[in-house]
N, C-alpha and C positions, 0 to 999 in steps of 0.2 A: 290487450297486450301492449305493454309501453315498452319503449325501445330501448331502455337502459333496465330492462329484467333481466338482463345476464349478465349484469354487475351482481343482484342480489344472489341470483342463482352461483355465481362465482363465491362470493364469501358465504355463502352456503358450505359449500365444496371444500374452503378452505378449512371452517370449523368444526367439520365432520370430520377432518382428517387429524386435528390438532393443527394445523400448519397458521392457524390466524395468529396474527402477531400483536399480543395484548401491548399498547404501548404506554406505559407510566411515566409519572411525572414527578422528576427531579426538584424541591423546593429549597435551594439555598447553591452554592457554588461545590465544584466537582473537589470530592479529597476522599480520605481510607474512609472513611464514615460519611453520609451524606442520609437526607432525611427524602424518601420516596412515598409518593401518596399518603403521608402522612405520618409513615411509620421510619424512624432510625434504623437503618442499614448497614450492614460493612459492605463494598463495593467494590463488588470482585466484575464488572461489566464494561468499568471506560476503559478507553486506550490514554488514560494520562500516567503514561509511563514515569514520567519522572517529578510528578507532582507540581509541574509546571501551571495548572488550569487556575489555582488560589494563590500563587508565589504572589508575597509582596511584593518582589522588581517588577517584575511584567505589569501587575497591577498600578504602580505605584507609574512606568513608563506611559501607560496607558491613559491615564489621568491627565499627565502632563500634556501628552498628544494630543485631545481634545482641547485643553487650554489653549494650543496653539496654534493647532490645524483645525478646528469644530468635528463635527460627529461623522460629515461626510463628506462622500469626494466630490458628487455631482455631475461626474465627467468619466468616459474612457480613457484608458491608459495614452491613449496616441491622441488626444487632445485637448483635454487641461484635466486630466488627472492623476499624472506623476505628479508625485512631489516630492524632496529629496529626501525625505523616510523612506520612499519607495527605493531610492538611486541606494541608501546606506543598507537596507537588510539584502539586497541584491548583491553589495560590494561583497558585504559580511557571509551572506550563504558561499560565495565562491571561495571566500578566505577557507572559510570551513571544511567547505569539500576540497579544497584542492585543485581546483579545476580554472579556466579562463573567466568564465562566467556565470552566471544565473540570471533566469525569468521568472518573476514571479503571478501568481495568476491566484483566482477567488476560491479554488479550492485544487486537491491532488485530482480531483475528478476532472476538472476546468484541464487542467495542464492535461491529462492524456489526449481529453478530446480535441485539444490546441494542438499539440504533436503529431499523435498519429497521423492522420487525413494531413497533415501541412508535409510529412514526410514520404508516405507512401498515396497511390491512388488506384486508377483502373490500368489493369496491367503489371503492377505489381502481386512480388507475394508475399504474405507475414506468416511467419512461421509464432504460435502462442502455446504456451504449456496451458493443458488442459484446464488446470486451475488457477488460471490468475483472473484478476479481481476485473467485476462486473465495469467499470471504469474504460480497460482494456476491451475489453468487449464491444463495449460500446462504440470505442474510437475507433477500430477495428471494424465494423462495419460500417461507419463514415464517411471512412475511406476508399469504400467501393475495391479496395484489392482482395484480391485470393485470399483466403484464411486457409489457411494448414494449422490443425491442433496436433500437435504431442505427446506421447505421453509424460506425465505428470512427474516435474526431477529427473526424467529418463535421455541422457543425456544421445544413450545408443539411436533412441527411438528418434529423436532429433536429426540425426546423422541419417538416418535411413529413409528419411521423410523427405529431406532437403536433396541426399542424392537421387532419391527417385522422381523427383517433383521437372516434370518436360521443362529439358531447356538450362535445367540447371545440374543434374546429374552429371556427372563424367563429363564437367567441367575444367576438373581440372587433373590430366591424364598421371597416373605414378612417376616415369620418370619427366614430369613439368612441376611439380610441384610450387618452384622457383618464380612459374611467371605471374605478371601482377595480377591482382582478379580485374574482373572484367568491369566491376562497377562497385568500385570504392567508393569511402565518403565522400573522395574528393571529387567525385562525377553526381551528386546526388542530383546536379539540374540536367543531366542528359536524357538522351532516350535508349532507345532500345540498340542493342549491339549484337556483330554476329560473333557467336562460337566461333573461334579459330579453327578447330578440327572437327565440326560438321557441319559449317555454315548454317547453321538453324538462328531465327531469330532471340536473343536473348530478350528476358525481362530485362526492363528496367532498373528495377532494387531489389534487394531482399531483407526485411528486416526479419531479425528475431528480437521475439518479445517474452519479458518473464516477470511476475515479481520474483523482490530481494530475498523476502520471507513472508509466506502465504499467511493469510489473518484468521484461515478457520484452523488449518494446519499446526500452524508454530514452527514448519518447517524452513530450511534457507535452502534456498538456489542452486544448483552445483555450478556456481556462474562460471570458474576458471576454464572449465571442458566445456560449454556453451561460447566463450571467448574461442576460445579455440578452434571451435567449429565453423564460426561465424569467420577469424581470421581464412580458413581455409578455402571459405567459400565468398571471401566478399561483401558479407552480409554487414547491415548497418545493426550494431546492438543496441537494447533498448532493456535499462530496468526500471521497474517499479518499488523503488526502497520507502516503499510510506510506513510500514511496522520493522524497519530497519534502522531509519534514521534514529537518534537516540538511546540506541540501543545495541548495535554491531559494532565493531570498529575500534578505534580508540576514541575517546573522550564521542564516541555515538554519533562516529563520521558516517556510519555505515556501511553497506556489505561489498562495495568496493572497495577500502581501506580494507576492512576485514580482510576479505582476502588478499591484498596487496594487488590489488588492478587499474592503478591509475593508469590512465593515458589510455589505455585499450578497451574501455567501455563508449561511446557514443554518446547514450544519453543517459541522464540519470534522472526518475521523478520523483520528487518528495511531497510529504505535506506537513504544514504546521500546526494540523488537528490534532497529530494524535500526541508522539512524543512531548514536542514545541510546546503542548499546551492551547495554543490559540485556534487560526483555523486559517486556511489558505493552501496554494501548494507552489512550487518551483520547476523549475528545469536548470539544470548544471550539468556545461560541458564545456564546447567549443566559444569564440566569442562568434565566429560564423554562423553556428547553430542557435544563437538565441538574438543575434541580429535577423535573421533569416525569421523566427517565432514572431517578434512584433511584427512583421511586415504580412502575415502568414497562419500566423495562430490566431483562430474565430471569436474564443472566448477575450483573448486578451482585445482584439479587435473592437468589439462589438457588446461585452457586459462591464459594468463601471469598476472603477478601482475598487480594490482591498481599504476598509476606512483606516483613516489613521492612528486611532488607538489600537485596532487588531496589529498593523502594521508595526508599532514600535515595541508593544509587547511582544511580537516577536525577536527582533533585535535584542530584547534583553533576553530572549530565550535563548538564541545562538552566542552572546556574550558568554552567560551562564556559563554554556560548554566549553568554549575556547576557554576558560580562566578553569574551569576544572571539572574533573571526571568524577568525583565521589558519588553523584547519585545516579551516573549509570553502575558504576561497583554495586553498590548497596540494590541497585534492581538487582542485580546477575545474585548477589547473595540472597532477597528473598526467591528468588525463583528455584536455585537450588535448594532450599530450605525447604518450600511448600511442597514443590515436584516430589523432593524423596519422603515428605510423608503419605502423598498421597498415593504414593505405587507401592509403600508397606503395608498401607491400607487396604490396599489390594485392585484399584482403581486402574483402567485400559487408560492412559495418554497419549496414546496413539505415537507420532517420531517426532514429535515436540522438540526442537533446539533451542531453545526459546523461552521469553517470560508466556507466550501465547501457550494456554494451557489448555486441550481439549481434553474434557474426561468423557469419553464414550459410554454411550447411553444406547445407541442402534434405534429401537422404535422413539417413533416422532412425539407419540400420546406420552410414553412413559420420559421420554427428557420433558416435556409441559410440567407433570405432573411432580417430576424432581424439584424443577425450577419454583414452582409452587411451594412446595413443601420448606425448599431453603430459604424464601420469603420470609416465610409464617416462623423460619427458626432466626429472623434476623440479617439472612445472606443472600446479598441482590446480586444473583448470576444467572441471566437468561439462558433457555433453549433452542439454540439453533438446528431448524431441520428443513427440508427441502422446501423451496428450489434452490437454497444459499449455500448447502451439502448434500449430496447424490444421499436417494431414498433408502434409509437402513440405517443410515450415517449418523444420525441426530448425536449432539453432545450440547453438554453445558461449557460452554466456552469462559474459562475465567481468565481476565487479564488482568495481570499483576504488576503491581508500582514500587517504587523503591519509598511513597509515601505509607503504603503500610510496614506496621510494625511485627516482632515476631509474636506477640500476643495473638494480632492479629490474625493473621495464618494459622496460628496453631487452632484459633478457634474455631476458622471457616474448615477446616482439616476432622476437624471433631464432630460439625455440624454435616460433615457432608458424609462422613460414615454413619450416622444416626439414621438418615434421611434415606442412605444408599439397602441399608438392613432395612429400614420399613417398608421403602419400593421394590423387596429381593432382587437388586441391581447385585450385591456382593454377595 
């Protein structure tokens, strides 16, 4: 008996059930076509929304960057690894969002687990919709505070959760509405407080956490009624716009802009992987809240900088956008385009708002088998099924760029009714 047998017995387990996750290999740089294991592909799989991953700026910035700074930083951020690439794509992400400032960190993952645990702890509580991204999760138990899940977009269920949660309910009585809460932002370094009208100890903090728009979903936020809810109770806001940036908004400021919430969200977290092209992630809000993240945030603390060619190729990526929107247009028009062939098709999308296109498949074995088939027909769009979507849920998840063409589409549209009739999916 060797003590790492239930690792094998585990991927056992996993490819019994379909659930093992075959992982292939990308051979040249990310665009509408890309050549996998050997074989030419349309690529219906990455998040490079906006066909940023091959742009000549960024590439072309990126080059330069090495020239000037070399390949790496060699250092943490708080001791010789800023450099003023660093200080410009920071100035430039606040430009963008609108906001005081930005922090930037090594990936959208980096920044949660930065945040979270630096904002809430033991004794606090985080209220998180059922489905946001394993990132959140993560940071969330970090942090050692109370977890309260929600249900999923359910703004009711949020209300109900938050007022029944001891301590904080019937906090704040109908005719009081008027008075300040008990622990705003501007108390985030205090302790605990009493109830005015039960003397009970209060928490500390409360945050609420969401993504912007969910990545197996396609769906967005109801963030203005979560704003709302949060203002009523106090709570510190907190989203996740990593499949929103580039893509919500005007010119793909994201799902604050979109919905016109400046000032009234807290924190906002992006990343440069998916949209942007590159890779890395931020935080944009207050300049108190990302003064407060260097001193406080672990990853930035403690894992080395972003290298400088990642770093300037993003600056020409947020450039890109401030000087113009056309190829967030041009996604929102292939998405429109794909989406309504594919539901005359006859194809379940689930409530997709979004370039994120799930096409529901339900068993785990038969989305494998889909994914397979559209392979062998030319079209690289993996199966996603548990534990990354609740068991039954399986779909082939295509994410769409304004770098494909309408030939494109039309033919992964063709290919996937061909594939969906041979698997009696339709």
């Amino acid at each position: 008996m060797n003590k790492l047998d239930f690792v094998t017995e585990e991927l056992e387990k996993l490819k019994e059930a379909g659930l093992f996750i075959n992982i292939r290999t990308i051979e040249g740089p990310q665009g509408a076509w890309i050549t996998v294991d050997g074989k030419k592909v349309l690529n219906l799989c990455s998040n490079n929304y906006l066909g940023f991953a091959n742009n000549p700026q960024l590439k072309s910035a990126a080059q330069k960057a090495i020239e000037t700074y070399g390949v790496g930083p060699a250092a943490v951020r708080t001791i010789a690894g800023t450099t003023t690439l660093h200080r410009e794509l920071e100035r430039k992400l606040a430009l963008f969002k609108g906001v005081e400032s930005a922090i930037t960190f090594q990936s959208g993952f980096c920044a949660n687990l930065a945040v979270i645990p630096a904002i809430v702890g033991d004794g606090d509580v985080v209220f998180s919709d059922e489905f946001n991204h394993a990132s959140i999760i993560d940071g969330c138990r970090l942090s050692k505070a109370k977890i309260v899940r929600y249900g999923h977009c359910n703004p009711k269920d949020l209300q109900s959760k938050i007022s029944g949660e001891t301590n904080i309910g019937q906090r704040i009585r109908e005719e009081d509405k008027n008075t300040p809460p008990l622990f705003p932002p501007s108390q985030w370094g205090g302790g605990g407080a009493k109830n005015p009208f039960s003397g009970e100890e209060m928490v500390r903090r409360v945050l609420i956490i969401t993504d912007g728009v969910f990545s197996m979903e396609g769906d967005i936020a109801p963030l203005p009624e979560i704003v709302e809810i949060a203002e009523n109770f106090g709570a510190i806001t907190m989203v996740d716009d990593a499949h929103g940036e580039g893509v919500l908004g005007q010119g793909g400021r994201g799902i604050v802009d979109h919905f016109n919430l400046h000032g009234r969200v807290d924190i906002e977290v992006g990343t440069m992987s998916k949209a942007f092209g590159v890779v890395g992630g931020y935080i944009a809000g207050s300049r108190r809240l990302t003064d407060y993240l260097t001193q406080k945030g672990r990853p930035f603390l403690f894992s080395s900088a972003v290298t400088a060619a990642d770093v300037a190729a993003c600056i020409a990526a947020v450039d890109n956008l401030i000087a113009s929107d056309t190829l967030v247009k041009q996604l929102w028009q292939n998405t429109e385009f794909f989406q309504e062939n594919m539901k005359q098709i006859g194809f379940n999308l689930g409530n997709t708002k979004t370039p994120i296109t799930p096409v529901m498949i339900g068993d785990a074995r038969v989305a494998k088998d889909f994914s397979q088939k559209l392979f062998e027909e030319g079209i690289f769009a993996q199966s996603i099924g548990y534990p990354t979507v609740p068991v039954g849920r399986a779909r082939i998840r295509v994410m769409l760029s304004s770098a494909h063409s309408k030939d494109d589409l039309t033919l992964a549209a063709e290919r996937f009714k061909k594939v969906g009739k041979f698997l009696s999916v339709l």
